[in-house]
N, C-alpha and C positions, 0 to 999 in steps of 0.2 A: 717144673717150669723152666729151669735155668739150665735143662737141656733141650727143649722142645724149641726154649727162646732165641739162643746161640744155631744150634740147627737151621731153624728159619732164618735168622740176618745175618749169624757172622760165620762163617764156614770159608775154610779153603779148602780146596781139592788138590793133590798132589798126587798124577795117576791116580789109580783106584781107591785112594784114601781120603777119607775128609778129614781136618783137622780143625777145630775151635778153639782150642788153645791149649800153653805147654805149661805145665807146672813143675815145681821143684822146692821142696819145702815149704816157706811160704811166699815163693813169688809165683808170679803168674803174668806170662806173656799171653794175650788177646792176638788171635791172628785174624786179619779183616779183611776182604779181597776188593773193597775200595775204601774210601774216604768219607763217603757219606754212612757207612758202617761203625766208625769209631765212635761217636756220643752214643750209640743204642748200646755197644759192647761194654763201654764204661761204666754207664746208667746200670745195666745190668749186674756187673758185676758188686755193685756197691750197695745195689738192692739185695743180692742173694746172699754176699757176705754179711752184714745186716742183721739179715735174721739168725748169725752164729754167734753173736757180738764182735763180729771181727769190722776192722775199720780200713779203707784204703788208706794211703799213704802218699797221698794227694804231692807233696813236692820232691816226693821220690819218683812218680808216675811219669814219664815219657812216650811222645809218639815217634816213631823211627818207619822212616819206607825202606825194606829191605829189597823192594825189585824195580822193576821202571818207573822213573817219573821222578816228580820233586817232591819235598821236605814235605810234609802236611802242615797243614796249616794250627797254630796252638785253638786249642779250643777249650770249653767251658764245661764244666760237669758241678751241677749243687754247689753252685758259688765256687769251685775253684777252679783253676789255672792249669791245663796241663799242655806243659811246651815242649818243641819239637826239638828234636837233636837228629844231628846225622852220626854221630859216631855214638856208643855205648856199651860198654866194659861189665861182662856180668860174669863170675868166678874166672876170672883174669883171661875169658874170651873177647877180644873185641868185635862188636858187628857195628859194619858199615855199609 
C-alpha cells in the first residue's frame, strides 16, 4: 500500500525517473511536486511506519521548497506542528 499510495500522490519525476522519496538510515526525505501533496505524504508515512512500531519525530520534521516558489505554508499532521524552514543542514550538507 505505501508504494501504490506514494506512486499515486506523491512522486516526482526527474527525466526518466520517478522518485518518492530518499532515505538514509533512519531519515527520510518525502519529495512532493506540489503543496497540496505534503499532509497525504505525511499522513502516510506515519501510517506505514506505525505498523513497524516506528514513530515520526514530529519536532524534528520540517517542510523546505527546494525549487520555485515560496516557503510552504506549516501545517498539521495527528495534532502536530510541522514548520517550514528555508534553510536545513543534514550530515553537514546545507540545502536551501
Amino acid at each position: 500500500m505505501y508504494t501504490q499510495l506514494f506512486e499515486t500522490f506523491c512522486t516526482l519525476q526527474v527525466g526518466q525517473l520517478t522518485f518518492t522519496d530518499i532515505d538514509y538510515a533512519d531519515d527520510v526525505a518525502l519529495l512532493v511536486d506540489k503543496e497540496e501533496s505534503l499532509l497525504t505524504a505525511l499522513t502516510a508515512m506515519d501510517e506505514e511506519a506505525s505498523k513497524f512500531g516506528l514513530r515520526v519525530a514530529w519536532t524534528k520534521t520540517k517542510l523546505q521548497n527546494l525549487g520555485s516558489g515560496s516557503t510552504p505554508s506549516p501545517i498539521i499532521v495527528d495534532g502536530n506542528t510541522v514548520d517550514s524552514v528555508e534553510e536545513f543542514t543534514y550530515l553537514a550538507v546545507e540545502f536551501q
